[in-house]
Backbone bond lengths (Angstrom), bond angles and torsions (degrees), N, CA, C in turn:
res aa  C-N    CA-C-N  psi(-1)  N-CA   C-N-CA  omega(-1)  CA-C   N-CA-C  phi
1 X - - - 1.461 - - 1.530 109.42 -
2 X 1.531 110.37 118.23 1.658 93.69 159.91 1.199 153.34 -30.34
3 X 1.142 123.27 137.90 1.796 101.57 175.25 1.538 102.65 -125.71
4 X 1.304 121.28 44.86 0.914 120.92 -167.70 2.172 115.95 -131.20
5 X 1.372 81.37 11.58 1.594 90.06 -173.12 1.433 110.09 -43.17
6 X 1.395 118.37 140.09 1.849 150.04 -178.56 2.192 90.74 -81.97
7 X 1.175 111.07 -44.78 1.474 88.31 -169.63 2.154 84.15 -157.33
8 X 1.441 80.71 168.30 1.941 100.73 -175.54 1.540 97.31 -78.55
9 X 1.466 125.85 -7.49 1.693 119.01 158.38 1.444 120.14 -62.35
10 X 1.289 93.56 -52.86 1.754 109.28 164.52 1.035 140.52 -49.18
11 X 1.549 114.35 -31.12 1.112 136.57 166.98 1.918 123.23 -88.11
12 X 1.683 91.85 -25.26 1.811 83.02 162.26 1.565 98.26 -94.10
13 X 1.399 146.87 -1.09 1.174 135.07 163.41 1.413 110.12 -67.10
14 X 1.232 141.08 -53.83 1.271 144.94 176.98 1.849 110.19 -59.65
15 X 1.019 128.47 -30.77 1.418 148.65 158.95 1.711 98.08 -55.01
16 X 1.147 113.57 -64.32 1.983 106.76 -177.37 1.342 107.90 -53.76
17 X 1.574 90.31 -48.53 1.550 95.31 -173.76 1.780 117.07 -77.10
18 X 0.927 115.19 -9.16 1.578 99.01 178.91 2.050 86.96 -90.64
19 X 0.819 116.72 -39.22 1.865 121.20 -167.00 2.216 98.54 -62.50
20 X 1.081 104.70 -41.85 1.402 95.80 162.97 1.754 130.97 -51.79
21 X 0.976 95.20 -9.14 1.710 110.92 -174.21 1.267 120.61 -74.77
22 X 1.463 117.72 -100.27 1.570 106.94 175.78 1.379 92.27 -120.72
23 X 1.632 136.21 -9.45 1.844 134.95 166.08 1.372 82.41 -39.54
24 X 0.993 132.60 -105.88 1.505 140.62 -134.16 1.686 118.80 -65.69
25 X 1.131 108.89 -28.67 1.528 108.27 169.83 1.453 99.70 -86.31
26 X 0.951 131.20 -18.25 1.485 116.28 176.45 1.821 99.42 -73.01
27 X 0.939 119.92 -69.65 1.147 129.21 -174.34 1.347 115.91 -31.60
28 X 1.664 103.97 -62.49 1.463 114.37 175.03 1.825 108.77 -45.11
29 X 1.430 110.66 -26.29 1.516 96.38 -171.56 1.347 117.25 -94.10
30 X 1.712 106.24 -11.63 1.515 108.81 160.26 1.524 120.90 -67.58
31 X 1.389 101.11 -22.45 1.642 103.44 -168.70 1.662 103.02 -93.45
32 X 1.435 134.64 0.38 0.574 120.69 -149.25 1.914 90.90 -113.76
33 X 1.791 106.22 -21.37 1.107 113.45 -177.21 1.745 103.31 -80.37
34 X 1.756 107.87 -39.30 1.515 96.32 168.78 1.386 128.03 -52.00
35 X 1.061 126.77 -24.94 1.230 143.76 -167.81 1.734 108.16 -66.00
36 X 1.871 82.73 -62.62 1.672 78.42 178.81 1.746 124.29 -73.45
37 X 1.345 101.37 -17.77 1.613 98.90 167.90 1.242 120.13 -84.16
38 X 1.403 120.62 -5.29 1.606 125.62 164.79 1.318 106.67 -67.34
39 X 1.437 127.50 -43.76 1.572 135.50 138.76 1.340 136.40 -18.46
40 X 1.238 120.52 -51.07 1.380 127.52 -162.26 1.490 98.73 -96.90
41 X 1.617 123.76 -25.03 1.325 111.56 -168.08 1.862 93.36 -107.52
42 X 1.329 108.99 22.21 1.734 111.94 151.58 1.835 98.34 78.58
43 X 1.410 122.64 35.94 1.628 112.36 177.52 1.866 78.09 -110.42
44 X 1.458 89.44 160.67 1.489 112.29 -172.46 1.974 106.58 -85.33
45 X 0.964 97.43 147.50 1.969 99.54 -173.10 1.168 108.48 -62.52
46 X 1.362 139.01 2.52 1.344 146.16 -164.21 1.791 97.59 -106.06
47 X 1.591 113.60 -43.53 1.525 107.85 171.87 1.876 116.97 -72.62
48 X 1.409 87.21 -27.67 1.431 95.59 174.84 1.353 144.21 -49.57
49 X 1.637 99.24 -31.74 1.877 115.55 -152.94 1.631 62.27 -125.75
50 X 1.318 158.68 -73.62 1.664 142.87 -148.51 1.788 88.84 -41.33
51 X 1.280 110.25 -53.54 1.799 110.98 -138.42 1.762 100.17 -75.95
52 X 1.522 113.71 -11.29 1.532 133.47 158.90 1.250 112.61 -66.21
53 X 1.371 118.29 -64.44 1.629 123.69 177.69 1.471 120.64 -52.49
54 X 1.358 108.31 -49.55 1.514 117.83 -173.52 2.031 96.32 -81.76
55 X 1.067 99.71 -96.56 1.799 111.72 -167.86 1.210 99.83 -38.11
56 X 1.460 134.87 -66.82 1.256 140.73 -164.54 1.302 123.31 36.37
57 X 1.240 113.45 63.74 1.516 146.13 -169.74 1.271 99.02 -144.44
58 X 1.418 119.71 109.26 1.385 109.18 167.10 1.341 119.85 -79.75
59 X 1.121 145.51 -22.38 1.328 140.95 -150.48 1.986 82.24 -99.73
60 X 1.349 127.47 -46.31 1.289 101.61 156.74 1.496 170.00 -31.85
61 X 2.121 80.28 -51.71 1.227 98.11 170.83 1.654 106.78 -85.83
62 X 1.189 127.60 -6.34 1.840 115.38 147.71 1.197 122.92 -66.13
63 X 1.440 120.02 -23.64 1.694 106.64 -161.27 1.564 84.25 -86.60
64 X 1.532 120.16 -47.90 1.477 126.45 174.23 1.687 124.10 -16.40
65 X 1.509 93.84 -62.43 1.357 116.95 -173.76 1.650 107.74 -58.07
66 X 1.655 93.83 -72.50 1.730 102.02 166.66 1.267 129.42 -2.40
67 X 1.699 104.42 -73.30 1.463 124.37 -157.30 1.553 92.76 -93.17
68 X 1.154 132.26 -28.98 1.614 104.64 172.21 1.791 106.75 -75.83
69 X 1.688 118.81 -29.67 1.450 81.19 176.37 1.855 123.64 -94.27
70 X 1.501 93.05 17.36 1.955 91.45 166.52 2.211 96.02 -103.04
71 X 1.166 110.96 52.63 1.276 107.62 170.85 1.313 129.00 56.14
72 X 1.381 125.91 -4.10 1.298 125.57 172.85 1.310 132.22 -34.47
73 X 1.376 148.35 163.74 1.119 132.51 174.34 1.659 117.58 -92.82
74 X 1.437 117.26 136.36 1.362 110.94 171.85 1.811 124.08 -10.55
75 X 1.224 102.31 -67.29 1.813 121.64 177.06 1.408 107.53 -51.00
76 X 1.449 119.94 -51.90 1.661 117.41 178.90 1.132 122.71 -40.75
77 X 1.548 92.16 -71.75 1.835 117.06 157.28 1.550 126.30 -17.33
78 X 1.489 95.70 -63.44 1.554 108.86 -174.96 1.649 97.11 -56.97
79 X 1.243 119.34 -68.37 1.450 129.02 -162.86 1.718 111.54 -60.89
80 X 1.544 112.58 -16.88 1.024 116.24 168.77 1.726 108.65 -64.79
81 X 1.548 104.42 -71.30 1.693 130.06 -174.50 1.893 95.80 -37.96
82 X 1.487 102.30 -44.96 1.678 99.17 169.79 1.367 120.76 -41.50
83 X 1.253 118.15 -78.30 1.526 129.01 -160.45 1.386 90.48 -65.73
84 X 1.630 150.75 -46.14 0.985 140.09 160.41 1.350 130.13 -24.86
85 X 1.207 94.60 -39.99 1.679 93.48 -171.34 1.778 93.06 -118.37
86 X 1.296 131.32 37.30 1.090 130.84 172.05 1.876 106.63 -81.83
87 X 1.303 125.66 -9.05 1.198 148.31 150.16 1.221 96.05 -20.12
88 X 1.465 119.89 -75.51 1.908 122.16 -142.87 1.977 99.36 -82.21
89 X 1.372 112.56 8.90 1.494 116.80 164.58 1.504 101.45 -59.70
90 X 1.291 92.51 -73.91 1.703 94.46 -171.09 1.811 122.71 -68.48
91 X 1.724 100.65 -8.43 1.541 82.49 162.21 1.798 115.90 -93.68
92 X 0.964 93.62 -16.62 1.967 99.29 152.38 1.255 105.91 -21.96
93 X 1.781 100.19 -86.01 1.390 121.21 -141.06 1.658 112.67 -74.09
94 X 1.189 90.73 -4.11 1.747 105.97 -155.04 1.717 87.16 -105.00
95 X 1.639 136.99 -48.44 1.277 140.63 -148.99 1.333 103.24 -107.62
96 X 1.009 125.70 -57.49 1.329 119.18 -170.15 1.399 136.92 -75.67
97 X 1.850 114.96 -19.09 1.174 135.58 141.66 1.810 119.91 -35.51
98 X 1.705 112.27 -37.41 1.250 98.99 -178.24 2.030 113.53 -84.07
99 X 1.275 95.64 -3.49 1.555 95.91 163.12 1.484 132.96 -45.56
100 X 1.164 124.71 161.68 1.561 142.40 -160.72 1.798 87.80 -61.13
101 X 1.320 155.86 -178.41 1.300 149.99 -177.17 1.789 72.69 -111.02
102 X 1.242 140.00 -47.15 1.671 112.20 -167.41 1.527 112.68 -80.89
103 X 1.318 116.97 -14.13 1.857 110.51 166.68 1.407 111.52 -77.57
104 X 1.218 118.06 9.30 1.595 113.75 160.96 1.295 127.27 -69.07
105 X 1.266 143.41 46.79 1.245 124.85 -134.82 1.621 81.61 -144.60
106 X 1.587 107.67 -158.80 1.541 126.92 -139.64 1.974 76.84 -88.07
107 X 1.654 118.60 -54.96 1.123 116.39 -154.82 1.915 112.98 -63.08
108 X 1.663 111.28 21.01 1.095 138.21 169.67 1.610 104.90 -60.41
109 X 1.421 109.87 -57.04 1.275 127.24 -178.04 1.803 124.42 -49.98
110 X 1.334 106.67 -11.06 1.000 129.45 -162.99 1.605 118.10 -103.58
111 X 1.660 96.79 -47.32 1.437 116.62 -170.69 1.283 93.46 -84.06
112 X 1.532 131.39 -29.62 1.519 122.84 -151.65 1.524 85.55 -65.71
113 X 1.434 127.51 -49.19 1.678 105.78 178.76 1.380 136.86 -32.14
114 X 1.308 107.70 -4.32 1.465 120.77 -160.18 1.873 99.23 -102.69
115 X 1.355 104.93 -34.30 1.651 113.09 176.82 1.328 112.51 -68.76
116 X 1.463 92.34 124.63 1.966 103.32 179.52 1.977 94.05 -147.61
117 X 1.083 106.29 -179.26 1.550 114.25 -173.43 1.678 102.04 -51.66
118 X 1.669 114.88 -78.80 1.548 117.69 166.93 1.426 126.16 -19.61
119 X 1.650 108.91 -54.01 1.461 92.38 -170.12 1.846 114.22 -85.40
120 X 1.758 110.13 -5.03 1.335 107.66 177.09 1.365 110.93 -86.78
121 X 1.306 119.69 -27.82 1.531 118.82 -173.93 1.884 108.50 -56.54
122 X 1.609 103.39 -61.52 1.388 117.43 163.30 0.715 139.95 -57.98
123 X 1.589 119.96 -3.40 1.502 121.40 169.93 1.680 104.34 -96.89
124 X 1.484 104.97 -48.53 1.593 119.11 163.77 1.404 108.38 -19.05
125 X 1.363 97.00 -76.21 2.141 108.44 -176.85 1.342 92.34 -61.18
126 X 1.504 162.26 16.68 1.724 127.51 -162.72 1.753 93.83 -136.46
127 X 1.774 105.45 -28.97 1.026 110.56 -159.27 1.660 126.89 -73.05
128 X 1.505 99.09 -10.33 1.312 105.69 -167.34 2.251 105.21 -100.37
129 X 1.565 92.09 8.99 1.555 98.96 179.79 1.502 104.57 -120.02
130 X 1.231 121.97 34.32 1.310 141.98 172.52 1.222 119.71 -153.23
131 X 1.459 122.94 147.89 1.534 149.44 166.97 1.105 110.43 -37.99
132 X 1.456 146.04 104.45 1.483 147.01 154.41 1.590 113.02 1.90
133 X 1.387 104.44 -52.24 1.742 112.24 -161.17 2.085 96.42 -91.12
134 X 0.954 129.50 1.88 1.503 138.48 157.71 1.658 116.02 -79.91
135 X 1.417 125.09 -22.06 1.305 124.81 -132.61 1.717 110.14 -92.34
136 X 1.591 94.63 -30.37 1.590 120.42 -178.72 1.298 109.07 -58.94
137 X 2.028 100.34 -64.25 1.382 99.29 -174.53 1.807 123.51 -70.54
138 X 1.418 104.31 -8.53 1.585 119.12 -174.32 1.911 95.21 -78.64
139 X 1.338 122.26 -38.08 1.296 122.65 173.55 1.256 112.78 -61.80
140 X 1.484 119.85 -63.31 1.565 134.66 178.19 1.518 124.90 -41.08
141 X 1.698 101.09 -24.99 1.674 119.00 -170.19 1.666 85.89 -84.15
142 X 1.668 105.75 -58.62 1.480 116.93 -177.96 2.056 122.60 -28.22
143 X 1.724 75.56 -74.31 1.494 87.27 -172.86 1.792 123.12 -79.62
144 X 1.273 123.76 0.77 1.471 123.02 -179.46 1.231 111.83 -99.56
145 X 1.477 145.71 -28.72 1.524 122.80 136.37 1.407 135.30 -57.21
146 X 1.094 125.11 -10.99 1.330 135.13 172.08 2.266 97.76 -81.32
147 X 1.641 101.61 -30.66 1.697 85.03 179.43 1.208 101.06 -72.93
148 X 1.614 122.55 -37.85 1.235 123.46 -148.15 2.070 110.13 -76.52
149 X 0.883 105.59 -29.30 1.673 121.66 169.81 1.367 122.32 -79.47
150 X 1.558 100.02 -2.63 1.723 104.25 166.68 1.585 114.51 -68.12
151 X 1.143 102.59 -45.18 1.507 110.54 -165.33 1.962 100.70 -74.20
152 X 1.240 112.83 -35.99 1.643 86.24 -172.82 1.163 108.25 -86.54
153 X 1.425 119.86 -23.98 1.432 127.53 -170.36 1.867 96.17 -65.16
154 X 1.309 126.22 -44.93 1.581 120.95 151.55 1.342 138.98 -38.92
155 X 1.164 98.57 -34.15 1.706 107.54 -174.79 1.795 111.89 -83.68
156 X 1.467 98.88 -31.03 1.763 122.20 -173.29 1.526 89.12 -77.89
157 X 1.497 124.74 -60.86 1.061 105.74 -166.07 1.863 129.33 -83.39
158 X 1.430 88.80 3.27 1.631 112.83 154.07 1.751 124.65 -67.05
159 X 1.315 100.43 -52.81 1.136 123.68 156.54 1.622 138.16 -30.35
160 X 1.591 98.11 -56.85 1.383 120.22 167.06 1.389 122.65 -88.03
161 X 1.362 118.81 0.26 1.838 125.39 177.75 1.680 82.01 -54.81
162 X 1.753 103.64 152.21 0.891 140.42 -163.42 1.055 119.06 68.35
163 X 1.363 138.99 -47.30 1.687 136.13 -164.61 1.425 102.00 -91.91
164 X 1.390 121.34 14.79 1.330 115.93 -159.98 1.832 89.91 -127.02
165 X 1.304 139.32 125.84 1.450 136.12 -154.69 1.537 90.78 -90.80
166 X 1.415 118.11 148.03 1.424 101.73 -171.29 1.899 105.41 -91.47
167 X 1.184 108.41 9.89 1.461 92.25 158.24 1.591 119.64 -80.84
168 X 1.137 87.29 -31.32 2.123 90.20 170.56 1.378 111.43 -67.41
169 X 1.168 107.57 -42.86 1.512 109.36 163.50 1.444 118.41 -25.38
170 X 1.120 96.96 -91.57 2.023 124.38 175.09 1.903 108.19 -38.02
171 X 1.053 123.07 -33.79 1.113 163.52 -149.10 1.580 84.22 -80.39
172 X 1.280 112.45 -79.10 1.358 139.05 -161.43 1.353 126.47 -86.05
173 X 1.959 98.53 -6.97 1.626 109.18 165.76 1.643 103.70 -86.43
174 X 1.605 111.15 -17.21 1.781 105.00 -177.72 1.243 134.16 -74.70
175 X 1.806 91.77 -23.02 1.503 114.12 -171.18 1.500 109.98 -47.60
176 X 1.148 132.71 -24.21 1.016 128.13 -165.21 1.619 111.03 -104.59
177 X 1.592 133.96 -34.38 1.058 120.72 131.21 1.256 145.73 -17.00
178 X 1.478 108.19 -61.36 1.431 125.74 166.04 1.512 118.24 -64.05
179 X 1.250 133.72 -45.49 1.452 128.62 139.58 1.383 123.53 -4.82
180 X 1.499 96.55 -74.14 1.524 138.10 -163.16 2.221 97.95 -50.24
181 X 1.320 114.48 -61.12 1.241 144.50 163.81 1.768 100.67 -58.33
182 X 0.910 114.32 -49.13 1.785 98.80 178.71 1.587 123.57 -66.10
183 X 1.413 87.30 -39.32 1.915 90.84 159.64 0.738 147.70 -81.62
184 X 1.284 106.49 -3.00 1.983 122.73 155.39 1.120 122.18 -75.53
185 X 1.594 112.49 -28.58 1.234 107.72 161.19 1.331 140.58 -63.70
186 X 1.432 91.91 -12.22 1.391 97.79 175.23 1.746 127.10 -98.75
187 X 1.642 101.38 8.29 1.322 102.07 -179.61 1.357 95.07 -88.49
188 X 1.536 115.97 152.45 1.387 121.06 178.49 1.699 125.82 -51.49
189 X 1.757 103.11 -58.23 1.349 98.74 -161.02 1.667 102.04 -48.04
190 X 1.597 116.40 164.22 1.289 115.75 174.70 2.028 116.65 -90.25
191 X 1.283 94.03 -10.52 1.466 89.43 169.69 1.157 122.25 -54.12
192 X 1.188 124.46 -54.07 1.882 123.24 166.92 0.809 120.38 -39.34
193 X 1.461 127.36 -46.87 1.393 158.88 -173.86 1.683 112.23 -60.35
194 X 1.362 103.99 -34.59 1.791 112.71 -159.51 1.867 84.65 -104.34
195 X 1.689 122.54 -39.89 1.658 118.79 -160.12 1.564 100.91 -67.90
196 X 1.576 111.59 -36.11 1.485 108.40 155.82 1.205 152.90 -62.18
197 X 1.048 93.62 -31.12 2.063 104.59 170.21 1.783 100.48 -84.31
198 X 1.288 102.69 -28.64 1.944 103.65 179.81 1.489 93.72 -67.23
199 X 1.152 139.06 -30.93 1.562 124.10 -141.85 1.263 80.17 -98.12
200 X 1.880 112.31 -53.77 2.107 99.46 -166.21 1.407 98.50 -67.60
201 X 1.697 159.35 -5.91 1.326 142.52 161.66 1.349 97.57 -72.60
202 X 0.987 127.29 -74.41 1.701 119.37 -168.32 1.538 110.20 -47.78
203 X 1.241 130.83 -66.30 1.403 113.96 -163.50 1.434 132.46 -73.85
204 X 1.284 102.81 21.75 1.878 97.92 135.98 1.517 114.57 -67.40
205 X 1.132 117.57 -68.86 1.470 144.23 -162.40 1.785 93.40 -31.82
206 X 1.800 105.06 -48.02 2.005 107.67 -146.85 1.763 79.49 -91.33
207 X 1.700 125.59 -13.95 1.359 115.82 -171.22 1.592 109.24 -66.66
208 X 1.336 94.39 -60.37 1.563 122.61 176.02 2.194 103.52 -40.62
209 X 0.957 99.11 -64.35 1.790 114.67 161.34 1.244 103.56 -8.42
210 X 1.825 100.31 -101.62 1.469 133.90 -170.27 1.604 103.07 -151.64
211 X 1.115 124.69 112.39 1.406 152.75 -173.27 1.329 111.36 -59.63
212 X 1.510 120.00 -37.25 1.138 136.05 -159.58 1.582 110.96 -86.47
213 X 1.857 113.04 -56.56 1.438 126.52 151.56 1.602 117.33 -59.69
214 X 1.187 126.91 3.21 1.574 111.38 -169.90 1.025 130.40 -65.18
215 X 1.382 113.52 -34.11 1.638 133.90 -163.65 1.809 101.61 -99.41
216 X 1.230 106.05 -8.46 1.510 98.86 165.55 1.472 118.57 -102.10
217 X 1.161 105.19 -20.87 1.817 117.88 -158.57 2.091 79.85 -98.69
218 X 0.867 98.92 -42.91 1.768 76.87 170.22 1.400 121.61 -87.31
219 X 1.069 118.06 -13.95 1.430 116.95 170.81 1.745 111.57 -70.54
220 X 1.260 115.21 -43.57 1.561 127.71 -168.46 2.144 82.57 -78.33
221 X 1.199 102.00 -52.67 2.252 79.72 -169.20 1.059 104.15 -69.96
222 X 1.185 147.31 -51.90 1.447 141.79 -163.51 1.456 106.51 -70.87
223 X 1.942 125.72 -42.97 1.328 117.56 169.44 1.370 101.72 -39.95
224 X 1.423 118.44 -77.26 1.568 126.79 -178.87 1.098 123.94 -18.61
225 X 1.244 99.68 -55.77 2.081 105.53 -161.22 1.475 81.34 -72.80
226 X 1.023 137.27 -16.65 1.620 114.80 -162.89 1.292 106.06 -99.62
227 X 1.381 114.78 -26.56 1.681 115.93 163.73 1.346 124.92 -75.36
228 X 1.422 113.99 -14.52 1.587 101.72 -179.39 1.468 89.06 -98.52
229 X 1.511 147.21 -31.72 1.328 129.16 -161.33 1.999 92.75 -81.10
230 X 0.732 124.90 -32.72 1.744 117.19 168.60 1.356 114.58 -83.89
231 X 1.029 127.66 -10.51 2.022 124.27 133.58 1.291 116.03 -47.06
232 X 1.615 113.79 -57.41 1.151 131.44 -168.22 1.686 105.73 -51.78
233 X 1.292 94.90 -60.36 1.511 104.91 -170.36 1.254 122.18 -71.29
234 X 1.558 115.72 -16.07 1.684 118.64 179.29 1.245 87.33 -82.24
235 X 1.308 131.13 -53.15 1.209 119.32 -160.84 1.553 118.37 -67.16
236 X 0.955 134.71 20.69 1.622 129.22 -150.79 1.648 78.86 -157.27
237 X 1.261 137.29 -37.96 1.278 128.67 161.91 1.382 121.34 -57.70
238 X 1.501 125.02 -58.04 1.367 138.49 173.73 1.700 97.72 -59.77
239 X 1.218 139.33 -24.19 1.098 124.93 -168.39 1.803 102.52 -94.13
240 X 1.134 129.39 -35.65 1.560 155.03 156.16 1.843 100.19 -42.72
241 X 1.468 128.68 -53.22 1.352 121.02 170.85 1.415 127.26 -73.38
């Protein structure tokens, strides 16, 4: 990616254009598997493509879906879809800090709709080879075709419930996870690099456990172990210079 953008047009042009790539077809194929399981568990395509537009969290709008059709109560639900998506805290705190100090502002409130796993991973890796005052509109180019392809890629894959096998289904809600994890691999430092290979060794171990906590209780030790051993090591490096 350049880091050399002439103006912040240029820079949400290169933002469309990197999000046309595999951001958006990935996405589209997660939305396309929610869609059809918004189908199969009998909610109408109208709750389906809203809960895309608005939440646009997929791993939400499954737990969402789920628990209203095993009877849950509205409030459960909600507080569930919360801690679920308690995720996009830390891509807050982590993404938007590296902004221009004047794109900090109220119209923050606006764009944060635009943050989902895809567009933070890729902005994460892009942001540090560009100018602070480029970074907003390079996100904004990023993340607003990726909102805008939520909703049909929902409705199509509403559309196609039944002809669609529901392992392809399931299949096609990960793609975007797995995405999500491929582009970390590609950022240099090795901490990303090590919290991922820690999380796929451990979570057999926390599955086998309790099935239900697994994917958090390995996400929080393996994040960990990978942050204190690259504490460890800066510090014992800086102390060595």
């Amino acid at each position: 990616m350049p880091a050399d953008f002439q103006s912040r047009q240029e820079a949400f042009r290169a933002g469309l254009q990197q999000a046309m790539g595999a951001p958006i077809w990935v996405l589209f194929a997660g939305m396309i598997g929610f869609g059809a399981m918004a189908n199969t568990l009998g909610f109408n395509v109208w709750l389906a493509t809203l809960t895309s537009l608005l939440v646009f969290a997929l791993p939400g709008q499954v737990v969402l879906l789920e628990m209203l059709s095993t009877g849950a109560a509205p409030l459960t639900a909600g507080l569930a879809v919360t801690l679920t998506s308690s995720r996009f805290l830390t891509m807050v705190v982590t993404l938007f800090p590296q902004l221009d100090a004047k794109d900090r502002n109220r119209g923050l409130y606006a764009r944060v709709q635009l943050l989902a796993m895809t567009a933070w991973a890729v902005s994460m890796r892009e942001f540090p080879h560009m100018a602070p005052k480029y970074r907003l509109p390079y996100f904004t180019g990023l993340g607003l075709p990726c909102w805008l392809i939520a909703v049909p890629g929902t409705a199509l894959g509403y559309l196609l419930a039944g002809q669609v096998p529901m392992a392809v289904t399931l299949a096609l809600v990960f793609i975007n996870p797995l995405f999500f994890l491929l582009t970390f691999t590609d950022v240099r430092p090795w901490l990303y690099r090590g919290a991922i290979v820690g999380g796929g060794l451990v979570c057999p171990f926390f599955y086998a456990w309790d099935r239900d906590s697994s994917l958090l209780m390995s996400g929080l030790v393996a994040g960990t172990a990978a942050y204190l051993v690259d504490r460890l090591w800066r510090q014992r490096a800086g102390g060595a210079s």
